[in-house]
LUMLUM-236805 format. One record per atom (N, C-alpha, C, O, CB): residue number from 1; residue in three letters; atom name; x, y, z. Coordinates in steps of 0.2 Angstrom, whole numbers. Glycine has a CB too. Example, Ala and Ser with C-alpha at 12.3 -4.5 7.8 and 13.67 -1.06 7.14 Angstrom:
residues 2
{num 1 | residuo ALA | atomo N | x 66 | y -28 | z 39};
{num 1 | residuo ALA | atomo CA | x 62 | y -22 | z 39};
{num 1 | residuo ALA | atomo C | x 66 | y -16 | z 39};
{num 1 | residuo ALA | atomo O | x 71 | y -17 | z 42};
{num 1 | residuo ALA | atomo CB | x 57 | y -22 | z 45};
{num 2 | residuo SER | atomo N | x 64 | y -11 | z 35};
{num 2 | residuo SER | atomo CA | x 68 | y -5 | z 36};
{num 2 | residuo SER | atomo C | x 64 | y 0 | z 39};
{num 2 | residuo SER | atomo O | x 67 | y 6 | z 40};
{num 2 | residuo SER | atomo CB | x 70 | y -3 | z 29};
end
This chain:
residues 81
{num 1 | residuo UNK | atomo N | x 233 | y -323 | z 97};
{num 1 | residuo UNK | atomo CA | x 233 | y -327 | z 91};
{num 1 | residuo UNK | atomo C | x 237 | y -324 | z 85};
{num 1 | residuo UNK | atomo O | x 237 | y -318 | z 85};
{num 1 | residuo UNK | atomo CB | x 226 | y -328 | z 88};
{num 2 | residuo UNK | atomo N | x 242 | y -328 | z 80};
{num 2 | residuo UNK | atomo CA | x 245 | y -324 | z 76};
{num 2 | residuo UNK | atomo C | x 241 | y -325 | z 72};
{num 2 | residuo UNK | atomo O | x 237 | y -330 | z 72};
{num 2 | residuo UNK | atomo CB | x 252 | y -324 | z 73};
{num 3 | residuo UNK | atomo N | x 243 | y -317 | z 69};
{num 3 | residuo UNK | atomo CA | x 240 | y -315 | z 62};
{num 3 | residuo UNK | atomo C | x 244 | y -317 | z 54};
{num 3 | residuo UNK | atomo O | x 250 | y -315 | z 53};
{num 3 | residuo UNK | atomo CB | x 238 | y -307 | z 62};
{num 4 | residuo UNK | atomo N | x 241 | y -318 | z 51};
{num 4 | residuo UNK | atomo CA | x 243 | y -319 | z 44};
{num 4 | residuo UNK | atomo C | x 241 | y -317 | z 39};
{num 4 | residuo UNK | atomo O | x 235 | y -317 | z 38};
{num 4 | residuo UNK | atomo CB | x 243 | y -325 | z 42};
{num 5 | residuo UNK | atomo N | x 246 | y -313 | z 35};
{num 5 | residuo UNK | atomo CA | x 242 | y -312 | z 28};
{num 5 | residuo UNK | atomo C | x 243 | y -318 | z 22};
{num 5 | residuo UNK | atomo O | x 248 | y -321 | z 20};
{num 5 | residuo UNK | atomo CB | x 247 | y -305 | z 24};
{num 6 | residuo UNK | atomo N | x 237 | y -318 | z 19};
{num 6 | residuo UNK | atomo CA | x 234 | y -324 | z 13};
{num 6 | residuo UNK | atomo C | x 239 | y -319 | z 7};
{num 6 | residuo UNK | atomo O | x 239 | y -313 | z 7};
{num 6 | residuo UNK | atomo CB | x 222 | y -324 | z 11};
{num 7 | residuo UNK | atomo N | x 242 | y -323 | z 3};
{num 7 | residuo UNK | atomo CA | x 246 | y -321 | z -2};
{num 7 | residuo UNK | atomo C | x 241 | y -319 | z -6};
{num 7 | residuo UNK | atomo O | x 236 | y -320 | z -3};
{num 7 | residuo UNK | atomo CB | x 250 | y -326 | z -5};
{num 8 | residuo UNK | atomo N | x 239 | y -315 | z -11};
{num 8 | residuo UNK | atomo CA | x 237 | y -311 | z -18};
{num 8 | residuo UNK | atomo C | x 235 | y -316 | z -23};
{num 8 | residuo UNK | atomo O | x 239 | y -317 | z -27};
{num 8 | residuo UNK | atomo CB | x 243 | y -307 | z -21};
{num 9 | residuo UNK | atomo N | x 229 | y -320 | z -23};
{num 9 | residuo UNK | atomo CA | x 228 | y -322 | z -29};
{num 9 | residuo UNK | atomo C | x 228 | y -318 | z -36};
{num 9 | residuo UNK | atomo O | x 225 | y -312 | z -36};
{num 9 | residuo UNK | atomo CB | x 221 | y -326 | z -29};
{num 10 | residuo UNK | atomo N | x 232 | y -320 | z -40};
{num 10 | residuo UNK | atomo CA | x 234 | y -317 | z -45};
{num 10 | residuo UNK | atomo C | x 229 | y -319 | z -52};
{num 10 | residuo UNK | atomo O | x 230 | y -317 | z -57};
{num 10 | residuo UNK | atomo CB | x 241 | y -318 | z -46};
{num 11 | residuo UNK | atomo N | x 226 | y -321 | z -50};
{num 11 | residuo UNK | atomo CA | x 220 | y -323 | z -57};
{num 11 | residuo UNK | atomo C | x 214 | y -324 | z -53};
{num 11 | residuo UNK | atomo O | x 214 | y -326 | z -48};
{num 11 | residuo UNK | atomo CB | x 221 | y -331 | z -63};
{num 12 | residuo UNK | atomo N | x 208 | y -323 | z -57};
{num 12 | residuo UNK | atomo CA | x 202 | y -323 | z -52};
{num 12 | residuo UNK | atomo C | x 197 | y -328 | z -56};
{num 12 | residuo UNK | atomo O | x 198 | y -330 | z -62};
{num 12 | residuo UNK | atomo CB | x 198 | y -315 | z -50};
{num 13 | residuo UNK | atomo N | x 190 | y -329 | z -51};
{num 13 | residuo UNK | atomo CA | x 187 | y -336 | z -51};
{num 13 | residuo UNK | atomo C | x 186 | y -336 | z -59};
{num 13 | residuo UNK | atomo O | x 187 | y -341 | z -62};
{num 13 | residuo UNK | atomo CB | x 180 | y -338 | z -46};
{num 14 | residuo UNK | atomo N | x 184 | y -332 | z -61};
{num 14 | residuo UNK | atomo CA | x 182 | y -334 | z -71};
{num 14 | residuo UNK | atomo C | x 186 | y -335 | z -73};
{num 14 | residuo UNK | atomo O | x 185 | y -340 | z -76};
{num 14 | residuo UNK | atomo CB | x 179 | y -330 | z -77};
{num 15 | residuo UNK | atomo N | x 194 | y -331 | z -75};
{num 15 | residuo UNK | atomo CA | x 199 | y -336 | z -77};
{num 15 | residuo UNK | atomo C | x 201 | y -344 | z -76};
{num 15 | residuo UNK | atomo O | x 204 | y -347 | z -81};
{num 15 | residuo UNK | atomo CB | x 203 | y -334 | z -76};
{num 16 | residuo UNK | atomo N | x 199 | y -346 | z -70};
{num 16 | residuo UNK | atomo CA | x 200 | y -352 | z -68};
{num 16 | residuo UNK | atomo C | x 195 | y -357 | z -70};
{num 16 | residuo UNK | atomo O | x 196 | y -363 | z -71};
{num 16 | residuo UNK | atomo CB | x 200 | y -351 | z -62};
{num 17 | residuo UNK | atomo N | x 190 | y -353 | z -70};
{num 17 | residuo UNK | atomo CA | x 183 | y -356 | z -72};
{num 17 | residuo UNK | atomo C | x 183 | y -358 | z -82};
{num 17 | residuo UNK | atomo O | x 179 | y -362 | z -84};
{num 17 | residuo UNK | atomo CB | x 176 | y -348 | z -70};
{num 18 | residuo UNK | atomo N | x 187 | y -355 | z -85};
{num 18 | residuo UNK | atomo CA | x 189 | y -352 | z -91};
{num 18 | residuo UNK | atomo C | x 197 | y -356 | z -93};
{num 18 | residuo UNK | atomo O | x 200 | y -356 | z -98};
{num 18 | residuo UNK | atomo CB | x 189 | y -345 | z -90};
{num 19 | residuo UNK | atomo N | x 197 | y -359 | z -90};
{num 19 | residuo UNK | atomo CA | x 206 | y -362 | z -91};
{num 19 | residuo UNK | atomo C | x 204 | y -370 | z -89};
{num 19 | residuo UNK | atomo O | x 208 | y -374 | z -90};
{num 19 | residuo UNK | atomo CB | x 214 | y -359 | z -85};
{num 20 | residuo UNK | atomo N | x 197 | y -371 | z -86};
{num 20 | residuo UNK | atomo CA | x 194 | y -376 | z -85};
{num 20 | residuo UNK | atomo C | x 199 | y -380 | z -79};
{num 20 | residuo UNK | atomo O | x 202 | y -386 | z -80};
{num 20 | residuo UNK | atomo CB | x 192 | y -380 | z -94};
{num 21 | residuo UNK | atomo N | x 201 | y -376 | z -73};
{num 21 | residuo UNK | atomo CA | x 206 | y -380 | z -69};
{num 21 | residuo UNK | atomo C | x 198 | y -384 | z -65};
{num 21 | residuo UNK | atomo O | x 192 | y -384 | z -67};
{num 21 | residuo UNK | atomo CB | x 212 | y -374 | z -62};
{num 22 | residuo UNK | atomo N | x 202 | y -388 | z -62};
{num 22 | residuo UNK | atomo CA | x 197 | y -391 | z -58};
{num 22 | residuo UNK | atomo C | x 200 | y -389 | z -51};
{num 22 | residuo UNK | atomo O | x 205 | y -387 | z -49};
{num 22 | residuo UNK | atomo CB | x 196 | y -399 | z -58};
{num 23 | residuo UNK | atomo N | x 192 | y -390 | z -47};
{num 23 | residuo UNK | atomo CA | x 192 | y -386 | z -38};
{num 23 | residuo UNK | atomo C | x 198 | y -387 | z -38};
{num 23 | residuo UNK | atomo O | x 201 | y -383 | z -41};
{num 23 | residuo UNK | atomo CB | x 187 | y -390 | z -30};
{num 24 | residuo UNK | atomo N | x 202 | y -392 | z -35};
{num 24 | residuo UNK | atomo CA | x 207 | y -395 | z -31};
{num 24 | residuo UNK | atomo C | x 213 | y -390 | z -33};
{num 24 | residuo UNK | atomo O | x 217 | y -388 | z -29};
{num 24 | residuo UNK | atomo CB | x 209 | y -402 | z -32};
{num 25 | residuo UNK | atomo N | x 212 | y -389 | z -38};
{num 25 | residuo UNK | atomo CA | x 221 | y -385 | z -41};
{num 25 | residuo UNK | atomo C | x 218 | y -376 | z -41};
{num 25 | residuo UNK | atomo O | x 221 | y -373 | z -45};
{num 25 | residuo UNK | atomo CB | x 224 | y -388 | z -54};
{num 26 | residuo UNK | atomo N | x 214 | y -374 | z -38};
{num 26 | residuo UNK | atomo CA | x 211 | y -368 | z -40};
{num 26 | residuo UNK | atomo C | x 215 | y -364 | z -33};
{num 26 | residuo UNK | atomo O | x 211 | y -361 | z -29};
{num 26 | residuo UNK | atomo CB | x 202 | y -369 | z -40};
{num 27 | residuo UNK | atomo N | x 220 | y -364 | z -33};
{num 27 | residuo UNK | atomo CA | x 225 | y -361 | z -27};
{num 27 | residuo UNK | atomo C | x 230 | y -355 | z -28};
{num 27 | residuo UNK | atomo O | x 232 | y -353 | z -33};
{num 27 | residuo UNK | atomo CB | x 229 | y -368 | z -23};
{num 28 | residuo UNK | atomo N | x 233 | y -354 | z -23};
{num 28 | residuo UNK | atomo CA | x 236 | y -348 | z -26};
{num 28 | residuo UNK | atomo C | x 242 | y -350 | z -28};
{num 28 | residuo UNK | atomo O | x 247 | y -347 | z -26};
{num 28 | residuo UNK | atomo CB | x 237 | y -343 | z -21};
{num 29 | residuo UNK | atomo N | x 243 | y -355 | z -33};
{num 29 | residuo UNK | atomo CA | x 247 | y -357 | z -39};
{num 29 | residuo UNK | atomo C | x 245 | y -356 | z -44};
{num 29 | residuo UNK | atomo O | x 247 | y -357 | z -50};
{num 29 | residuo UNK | atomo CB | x 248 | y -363 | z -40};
{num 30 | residuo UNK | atomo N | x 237 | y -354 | z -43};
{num 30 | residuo UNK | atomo CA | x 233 | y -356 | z -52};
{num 30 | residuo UNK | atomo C | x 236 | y -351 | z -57};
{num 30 | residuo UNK | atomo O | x 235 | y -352 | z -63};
{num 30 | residuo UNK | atomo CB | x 222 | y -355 | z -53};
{num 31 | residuo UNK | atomo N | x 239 | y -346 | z -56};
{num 31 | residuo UNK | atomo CA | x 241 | y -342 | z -62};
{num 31 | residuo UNK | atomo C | x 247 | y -346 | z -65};
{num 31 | residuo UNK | atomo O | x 247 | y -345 | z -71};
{num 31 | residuo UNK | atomo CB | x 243 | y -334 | z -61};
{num 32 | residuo UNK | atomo N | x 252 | y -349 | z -62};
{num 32 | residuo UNK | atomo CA | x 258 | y -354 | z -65};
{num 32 | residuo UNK | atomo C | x 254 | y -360 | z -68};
{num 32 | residuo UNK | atomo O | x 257 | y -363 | z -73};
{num 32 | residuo UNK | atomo CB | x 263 | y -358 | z -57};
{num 33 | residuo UNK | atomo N | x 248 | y -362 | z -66};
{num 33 | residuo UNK | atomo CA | x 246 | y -370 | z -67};
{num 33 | residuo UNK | atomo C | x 242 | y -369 | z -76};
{num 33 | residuo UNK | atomo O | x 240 | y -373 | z -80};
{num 33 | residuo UNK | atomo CB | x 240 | y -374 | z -58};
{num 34 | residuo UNK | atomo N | x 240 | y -362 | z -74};
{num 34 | residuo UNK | atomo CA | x 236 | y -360 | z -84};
{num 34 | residuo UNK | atomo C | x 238 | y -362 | z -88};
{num 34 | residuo UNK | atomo O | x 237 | y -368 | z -91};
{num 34 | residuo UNK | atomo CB | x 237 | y -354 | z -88};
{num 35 | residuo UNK | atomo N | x 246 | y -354 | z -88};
{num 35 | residuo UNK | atomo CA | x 251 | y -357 | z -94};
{num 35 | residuo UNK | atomo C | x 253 | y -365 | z -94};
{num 35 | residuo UNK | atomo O | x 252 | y -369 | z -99};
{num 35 | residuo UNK | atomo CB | x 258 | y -353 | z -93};
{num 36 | residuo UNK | atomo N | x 257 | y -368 | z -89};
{num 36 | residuo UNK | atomo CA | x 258 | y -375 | z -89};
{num 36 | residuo UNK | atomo C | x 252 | y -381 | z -92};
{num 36 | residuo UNK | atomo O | x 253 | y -387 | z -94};
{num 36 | residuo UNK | atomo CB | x 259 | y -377 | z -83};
{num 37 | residuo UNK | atomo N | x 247 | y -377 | z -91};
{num 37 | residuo UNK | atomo CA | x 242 | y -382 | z -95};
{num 37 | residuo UNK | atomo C | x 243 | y -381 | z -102};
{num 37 | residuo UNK | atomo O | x 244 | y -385 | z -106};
{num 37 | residuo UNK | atomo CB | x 233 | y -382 | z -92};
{num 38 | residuo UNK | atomo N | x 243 | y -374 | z -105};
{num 38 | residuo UNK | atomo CA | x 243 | y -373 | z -110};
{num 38 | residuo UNK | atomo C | x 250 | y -376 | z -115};
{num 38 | residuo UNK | atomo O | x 250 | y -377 | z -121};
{num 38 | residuo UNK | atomo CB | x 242 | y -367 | z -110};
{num 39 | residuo UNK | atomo N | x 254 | y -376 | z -111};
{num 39 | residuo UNK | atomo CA | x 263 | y -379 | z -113};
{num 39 | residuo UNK | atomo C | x 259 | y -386 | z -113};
{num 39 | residuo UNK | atomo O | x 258 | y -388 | z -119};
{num 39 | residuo UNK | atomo CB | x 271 | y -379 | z -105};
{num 40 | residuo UNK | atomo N | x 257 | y -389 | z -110};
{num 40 | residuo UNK | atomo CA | x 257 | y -397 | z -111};
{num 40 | residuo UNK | atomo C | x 253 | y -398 | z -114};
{num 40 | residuo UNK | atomo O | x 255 | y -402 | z -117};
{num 40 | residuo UNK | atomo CB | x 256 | y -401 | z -106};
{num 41 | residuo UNK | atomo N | x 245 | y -394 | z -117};
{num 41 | residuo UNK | atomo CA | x 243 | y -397 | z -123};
{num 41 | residuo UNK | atomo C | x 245 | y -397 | z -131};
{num 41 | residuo UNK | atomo O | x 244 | y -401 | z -135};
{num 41 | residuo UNK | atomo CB | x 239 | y -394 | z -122};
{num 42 | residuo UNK | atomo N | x 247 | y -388 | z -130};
{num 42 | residuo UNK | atomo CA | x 253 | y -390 | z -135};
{num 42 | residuo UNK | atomo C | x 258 | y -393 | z -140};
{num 42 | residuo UNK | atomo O | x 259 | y -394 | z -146};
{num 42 | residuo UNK | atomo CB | x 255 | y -389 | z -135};
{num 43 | residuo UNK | atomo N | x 261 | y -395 | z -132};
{num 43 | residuo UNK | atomo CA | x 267 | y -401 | z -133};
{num 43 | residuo UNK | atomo C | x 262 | y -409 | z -134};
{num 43 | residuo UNK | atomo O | x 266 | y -413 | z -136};
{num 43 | residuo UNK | atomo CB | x 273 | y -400 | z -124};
{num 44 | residuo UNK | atomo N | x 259 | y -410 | z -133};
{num 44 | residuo UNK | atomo CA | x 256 | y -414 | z -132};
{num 44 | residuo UNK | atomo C | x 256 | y -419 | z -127};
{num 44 | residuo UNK | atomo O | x 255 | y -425 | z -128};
{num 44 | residuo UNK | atomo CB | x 256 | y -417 | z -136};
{num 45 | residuo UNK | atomo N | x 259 | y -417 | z -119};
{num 45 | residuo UNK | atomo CA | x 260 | y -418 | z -113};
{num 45 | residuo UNK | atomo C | x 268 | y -422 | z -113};
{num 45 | residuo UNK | atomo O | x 270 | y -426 | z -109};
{num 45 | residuo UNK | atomo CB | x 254 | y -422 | z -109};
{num 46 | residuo UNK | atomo N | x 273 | y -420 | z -119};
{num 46 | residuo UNK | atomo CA | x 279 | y -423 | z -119};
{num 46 | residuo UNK | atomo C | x 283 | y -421 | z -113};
{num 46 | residuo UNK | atomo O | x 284 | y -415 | z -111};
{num 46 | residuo UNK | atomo CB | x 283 | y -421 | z -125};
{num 47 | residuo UNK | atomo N | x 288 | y -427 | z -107};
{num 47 | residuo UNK | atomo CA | x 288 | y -424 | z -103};
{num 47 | residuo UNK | atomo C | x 295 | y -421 | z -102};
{num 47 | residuo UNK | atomo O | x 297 | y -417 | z -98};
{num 47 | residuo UNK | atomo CB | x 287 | y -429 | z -98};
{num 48 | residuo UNK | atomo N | x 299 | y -422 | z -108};
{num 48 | residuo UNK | atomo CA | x 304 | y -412 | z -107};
{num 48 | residuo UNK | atomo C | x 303 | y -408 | z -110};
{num 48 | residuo UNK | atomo O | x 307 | y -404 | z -112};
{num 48 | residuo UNK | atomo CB | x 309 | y -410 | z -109};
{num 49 | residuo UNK | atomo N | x 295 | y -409 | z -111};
{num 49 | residuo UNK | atomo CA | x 295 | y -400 | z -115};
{num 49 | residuo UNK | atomo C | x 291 | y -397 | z -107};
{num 49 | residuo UNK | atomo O | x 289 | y -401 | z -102};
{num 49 | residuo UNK | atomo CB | x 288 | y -400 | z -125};
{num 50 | residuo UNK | atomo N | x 291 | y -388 | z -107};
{num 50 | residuo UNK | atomo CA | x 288 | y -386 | z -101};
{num 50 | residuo UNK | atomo C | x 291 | y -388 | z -94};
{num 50 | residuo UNK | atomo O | x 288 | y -389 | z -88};
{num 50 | residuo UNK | atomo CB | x 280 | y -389 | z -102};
{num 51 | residuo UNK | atomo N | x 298 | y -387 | z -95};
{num 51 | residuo UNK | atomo CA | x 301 | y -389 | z -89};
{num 51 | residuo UNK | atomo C | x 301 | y -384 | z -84};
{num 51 | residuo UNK | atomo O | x 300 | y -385 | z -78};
{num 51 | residuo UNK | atomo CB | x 308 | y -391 | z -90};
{num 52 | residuo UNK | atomo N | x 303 | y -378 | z -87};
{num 52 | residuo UNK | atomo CA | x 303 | y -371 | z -83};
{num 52 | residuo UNK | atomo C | x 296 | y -370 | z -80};
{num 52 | residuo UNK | atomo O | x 296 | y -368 | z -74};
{num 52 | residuo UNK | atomo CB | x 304 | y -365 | z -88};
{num 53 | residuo UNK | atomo N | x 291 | y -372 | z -83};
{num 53 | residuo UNK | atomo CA | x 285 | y -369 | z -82};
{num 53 | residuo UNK | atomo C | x 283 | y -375 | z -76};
{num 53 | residuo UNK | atomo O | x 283 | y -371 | z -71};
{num 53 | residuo UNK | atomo CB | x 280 | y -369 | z -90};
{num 54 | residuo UNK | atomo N | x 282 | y -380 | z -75};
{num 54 | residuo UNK | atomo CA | x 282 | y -386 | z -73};
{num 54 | residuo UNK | atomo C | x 286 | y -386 | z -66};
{num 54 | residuo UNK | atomo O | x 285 | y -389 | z -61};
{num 54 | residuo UNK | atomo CB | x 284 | y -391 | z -77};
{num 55 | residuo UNK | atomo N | x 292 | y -381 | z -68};
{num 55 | residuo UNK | atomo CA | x 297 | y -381 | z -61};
{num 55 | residuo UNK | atomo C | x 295 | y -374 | z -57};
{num 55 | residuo UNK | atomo O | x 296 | y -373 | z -51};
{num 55 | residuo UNK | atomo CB | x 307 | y -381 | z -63};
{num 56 | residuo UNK | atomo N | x 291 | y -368 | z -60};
{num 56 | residuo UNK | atomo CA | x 290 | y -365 | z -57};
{num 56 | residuo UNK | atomo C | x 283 | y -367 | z -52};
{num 56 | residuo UNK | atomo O | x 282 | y -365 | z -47};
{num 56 | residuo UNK | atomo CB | x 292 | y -360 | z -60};
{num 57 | residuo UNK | atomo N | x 280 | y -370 | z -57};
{num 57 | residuo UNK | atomo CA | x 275 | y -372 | z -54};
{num 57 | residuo UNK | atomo C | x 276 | y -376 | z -46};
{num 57 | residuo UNK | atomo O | x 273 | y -375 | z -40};
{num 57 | residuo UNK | atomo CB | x 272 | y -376 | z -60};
{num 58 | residuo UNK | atomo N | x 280 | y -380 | z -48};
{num 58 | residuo UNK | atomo CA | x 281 | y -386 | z -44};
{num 58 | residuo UNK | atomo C | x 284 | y -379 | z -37};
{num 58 | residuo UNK | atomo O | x 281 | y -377 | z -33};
{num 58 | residuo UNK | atomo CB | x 286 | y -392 | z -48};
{num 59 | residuo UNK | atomo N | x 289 | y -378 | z -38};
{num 59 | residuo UNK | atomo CA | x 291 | y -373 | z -31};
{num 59 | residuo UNK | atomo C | x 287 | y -369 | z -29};
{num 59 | residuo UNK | atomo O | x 287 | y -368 | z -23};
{num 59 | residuo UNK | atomo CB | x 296 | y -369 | z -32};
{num 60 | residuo UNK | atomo N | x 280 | y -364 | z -32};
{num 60 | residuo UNK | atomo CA | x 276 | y -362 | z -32};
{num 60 | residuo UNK | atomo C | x 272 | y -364 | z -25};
{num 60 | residuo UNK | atomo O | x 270 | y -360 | z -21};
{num 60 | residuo UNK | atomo CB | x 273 | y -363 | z -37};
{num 61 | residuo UNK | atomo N | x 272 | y -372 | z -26};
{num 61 | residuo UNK | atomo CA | x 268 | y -375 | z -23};
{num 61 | residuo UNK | atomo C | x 271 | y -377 | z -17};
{num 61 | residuo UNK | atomo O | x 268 | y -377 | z -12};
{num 61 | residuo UNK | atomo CB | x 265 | y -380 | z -26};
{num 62 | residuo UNK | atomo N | x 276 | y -379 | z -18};
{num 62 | residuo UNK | atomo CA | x 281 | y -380 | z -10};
{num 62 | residuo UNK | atomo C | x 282 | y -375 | z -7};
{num 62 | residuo UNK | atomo O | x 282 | y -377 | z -1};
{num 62 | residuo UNK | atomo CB | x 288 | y -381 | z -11};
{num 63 | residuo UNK | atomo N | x 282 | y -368 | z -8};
{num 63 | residuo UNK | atomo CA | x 283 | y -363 | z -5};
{num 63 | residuo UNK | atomo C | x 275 | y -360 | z -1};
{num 63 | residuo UNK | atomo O | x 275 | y -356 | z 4};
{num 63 | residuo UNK | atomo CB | x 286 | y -358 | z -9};
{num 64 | residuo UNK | atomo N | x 270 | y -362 | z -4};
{num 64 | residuo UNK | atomo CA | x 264 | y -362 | z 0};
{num 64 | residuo UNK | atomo C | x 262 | y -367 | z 5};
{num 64 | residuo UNK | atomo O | x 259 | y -366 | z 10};
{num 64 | residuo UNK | atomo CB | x 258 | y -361 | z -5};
{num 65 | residuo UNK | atomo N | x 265 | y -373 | z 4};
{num 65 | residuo UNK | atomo CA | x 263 | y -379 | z 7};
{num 65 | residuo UNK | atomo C | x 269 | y -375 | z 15};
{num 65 | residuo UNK | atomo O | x 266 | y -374 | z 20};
{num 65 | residuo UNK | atomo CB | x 267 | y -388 | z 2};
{num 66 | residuo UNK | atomo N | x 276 | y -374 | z 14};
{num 66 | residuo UNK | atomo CA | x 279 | y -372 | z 17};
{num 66 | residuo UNK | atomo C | x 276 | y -365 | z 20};
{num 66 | residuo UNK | atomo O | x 277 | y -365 | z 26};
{num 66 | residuo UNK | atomo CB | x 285 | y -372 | z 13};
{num 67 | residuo UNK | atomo N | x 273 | y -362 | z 19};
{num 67 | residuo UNK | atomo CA | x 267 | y -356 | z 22};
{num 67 | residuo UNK | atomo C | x 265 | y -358 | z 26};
{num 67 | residuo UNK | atomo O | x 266 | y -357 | z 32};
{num 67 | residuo UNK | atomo CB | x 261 | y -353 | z 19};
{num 68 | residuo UNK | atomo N | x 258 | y -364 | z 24};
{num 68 | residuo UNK | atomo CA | x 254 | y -367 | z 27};
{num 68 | residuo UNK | atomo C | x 257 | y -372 | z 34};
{num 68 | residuo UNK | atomo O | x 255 | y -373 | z 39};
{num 68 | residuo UNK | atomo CB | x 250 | y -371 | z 21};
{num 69 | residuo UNK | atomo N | x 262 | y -373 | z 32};
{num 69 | residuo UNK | atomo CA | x 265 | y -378 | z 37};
{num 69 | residuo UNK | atomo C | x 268 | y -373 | z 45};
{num 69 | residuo UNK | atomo O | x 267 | y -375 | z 51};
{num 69 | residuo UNK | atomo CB | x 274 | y -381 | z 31};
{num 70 | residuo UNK | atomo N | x 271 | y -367 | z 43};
{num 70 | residuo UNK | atomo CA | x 273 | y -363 | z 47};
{num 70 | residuo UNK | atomo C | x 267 | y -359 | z 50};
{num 70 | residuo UNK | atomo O | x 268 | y -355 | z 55};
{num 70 | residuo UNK | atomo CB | x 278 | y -361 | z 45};
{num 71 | residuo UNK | atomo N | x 260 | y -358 | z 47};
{num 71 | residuo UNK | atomo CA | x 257 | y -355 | z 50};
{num 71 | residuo UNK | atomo C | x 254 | y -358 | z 56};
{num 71 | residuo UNK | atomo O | x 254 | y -357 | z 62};
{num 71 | residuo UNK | atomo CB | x 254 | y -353 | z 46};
{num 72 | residuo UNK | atomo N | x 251 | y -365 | z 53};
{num 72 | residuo UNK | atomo CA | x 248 | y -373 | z 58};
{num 72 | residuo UNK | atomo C | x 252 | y -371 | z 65};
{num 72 | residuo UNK | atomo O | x 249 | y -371 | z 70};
{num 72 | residuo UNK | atomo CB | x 252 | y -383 | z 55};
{num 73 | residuo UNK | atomo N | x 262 | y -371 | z 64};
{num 73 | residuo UNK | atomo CA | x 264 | y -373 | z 70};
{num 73 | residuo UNK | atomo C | x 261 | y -367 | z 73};
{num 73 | residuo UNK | atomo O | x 258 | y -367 | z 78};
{num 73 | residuo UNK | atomo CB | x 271 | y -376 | z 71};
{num 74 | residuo UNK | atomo N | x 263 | y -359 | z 70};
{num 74 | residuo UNK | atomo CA | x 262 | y -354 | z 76};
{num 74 | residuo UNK | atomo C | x 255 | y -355 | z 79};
{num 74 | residuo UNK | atomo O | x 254 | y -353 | z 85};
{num 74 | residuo UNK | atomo CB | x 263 | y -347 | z 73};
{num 75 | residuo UNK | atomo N | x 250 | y -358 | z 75};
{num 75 | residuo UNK | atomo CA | x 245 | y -359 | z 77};
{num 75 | residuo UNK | atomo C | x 243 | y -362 | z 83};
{num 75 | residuo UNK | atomo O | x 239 | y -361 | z 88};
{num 75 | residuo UNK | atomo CB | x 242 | y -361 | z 73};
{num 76 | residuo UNK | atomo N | x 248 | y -369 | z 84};
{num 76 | residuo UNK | atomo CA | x 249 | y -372 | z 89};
{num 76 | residuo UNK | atomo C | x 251 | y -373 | z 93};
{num 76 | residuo UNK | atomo O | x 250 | y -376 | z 98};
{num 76 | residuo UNK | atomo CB | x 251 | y -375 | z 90};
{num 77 | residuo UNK | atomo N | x 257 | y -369 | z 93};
{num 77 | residuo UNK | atomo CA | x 262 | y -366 | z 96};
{num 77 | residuo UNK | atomo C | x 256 | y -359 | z 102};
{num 77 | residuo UNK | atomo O | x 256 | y -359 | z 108};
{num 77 | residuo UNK | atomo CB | x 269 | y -363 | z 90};
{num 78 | residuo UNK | atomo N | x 254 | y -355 | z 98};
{num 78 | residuo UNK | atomo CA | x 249 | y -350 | z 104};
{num 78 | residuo UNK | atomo C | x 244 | y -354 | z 105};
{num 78 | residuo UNK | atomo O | x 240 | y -350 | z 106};
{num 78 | residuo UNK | atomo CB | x 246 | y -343 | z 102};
{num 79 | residuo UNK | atomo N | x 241 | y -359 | z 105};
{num 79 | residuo UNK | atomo CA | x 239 | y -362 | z 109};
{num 79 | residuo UNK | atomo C | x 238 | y -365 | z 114};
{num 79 | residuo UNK | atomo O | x 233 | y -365 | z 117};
{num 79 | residuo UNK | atomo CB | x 238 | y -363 | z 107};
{num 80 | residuo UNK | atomo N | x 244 | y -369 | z 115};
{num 80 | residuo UNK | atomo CA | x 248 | y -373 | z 120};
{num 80 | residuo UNK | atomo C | x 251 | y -368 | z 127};
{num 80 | residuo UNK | atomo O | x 253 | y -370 | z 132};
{num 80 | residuo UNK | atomo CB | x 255 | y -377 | z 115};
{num 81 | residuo UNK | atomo N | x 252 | y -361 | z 125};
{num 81 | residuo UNK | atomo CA | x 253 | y -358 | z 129};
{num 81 | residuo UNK | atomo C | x 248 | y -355 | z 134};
{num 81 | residuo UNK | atomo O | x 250 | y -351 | z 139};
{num 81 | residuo UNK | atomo CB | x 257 | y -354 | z 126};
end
């Protein structure tokens, strides 16, 4: 079976609990997804303000999805053998 290392959550459950994310977004993006919440309330969710923040977020999340994606197949992949 491969093994995988789980990336580093970088903020822990009371900050999360505390930035009021909900379950769903509580992933190892949630330190990108704070500040962006805090940009958008500021701004008053205007949609070119918080572009940087919004884009790192957004790749953030592609690159874990892209994790998850390649772990499934090796998963499948030793299995089928």
């Amino acid at each position: 079976m491969a093994e995988f290392q789980e990336p580093e959550m970088k903020v822990t459950a009371q900050e999360m609990a505390e930035a009021r994310l909900p379950l769903r977004y509580r992933d190892y993006c949630a330190h990108m997804l704070i500040p962006l919440n805090k940009c958008r309330h500021r701004n008053m969710y205007l949609p070119w303000k918080c572009e940087e923040e919004r884009h790192a977020y957004e790749k953030c999340e592609y690159e874990d999805f892209m994790r998850r994606s390649k772990m499934l197949a090796k998963i499948k992949q030793d299995q089928s053998q």
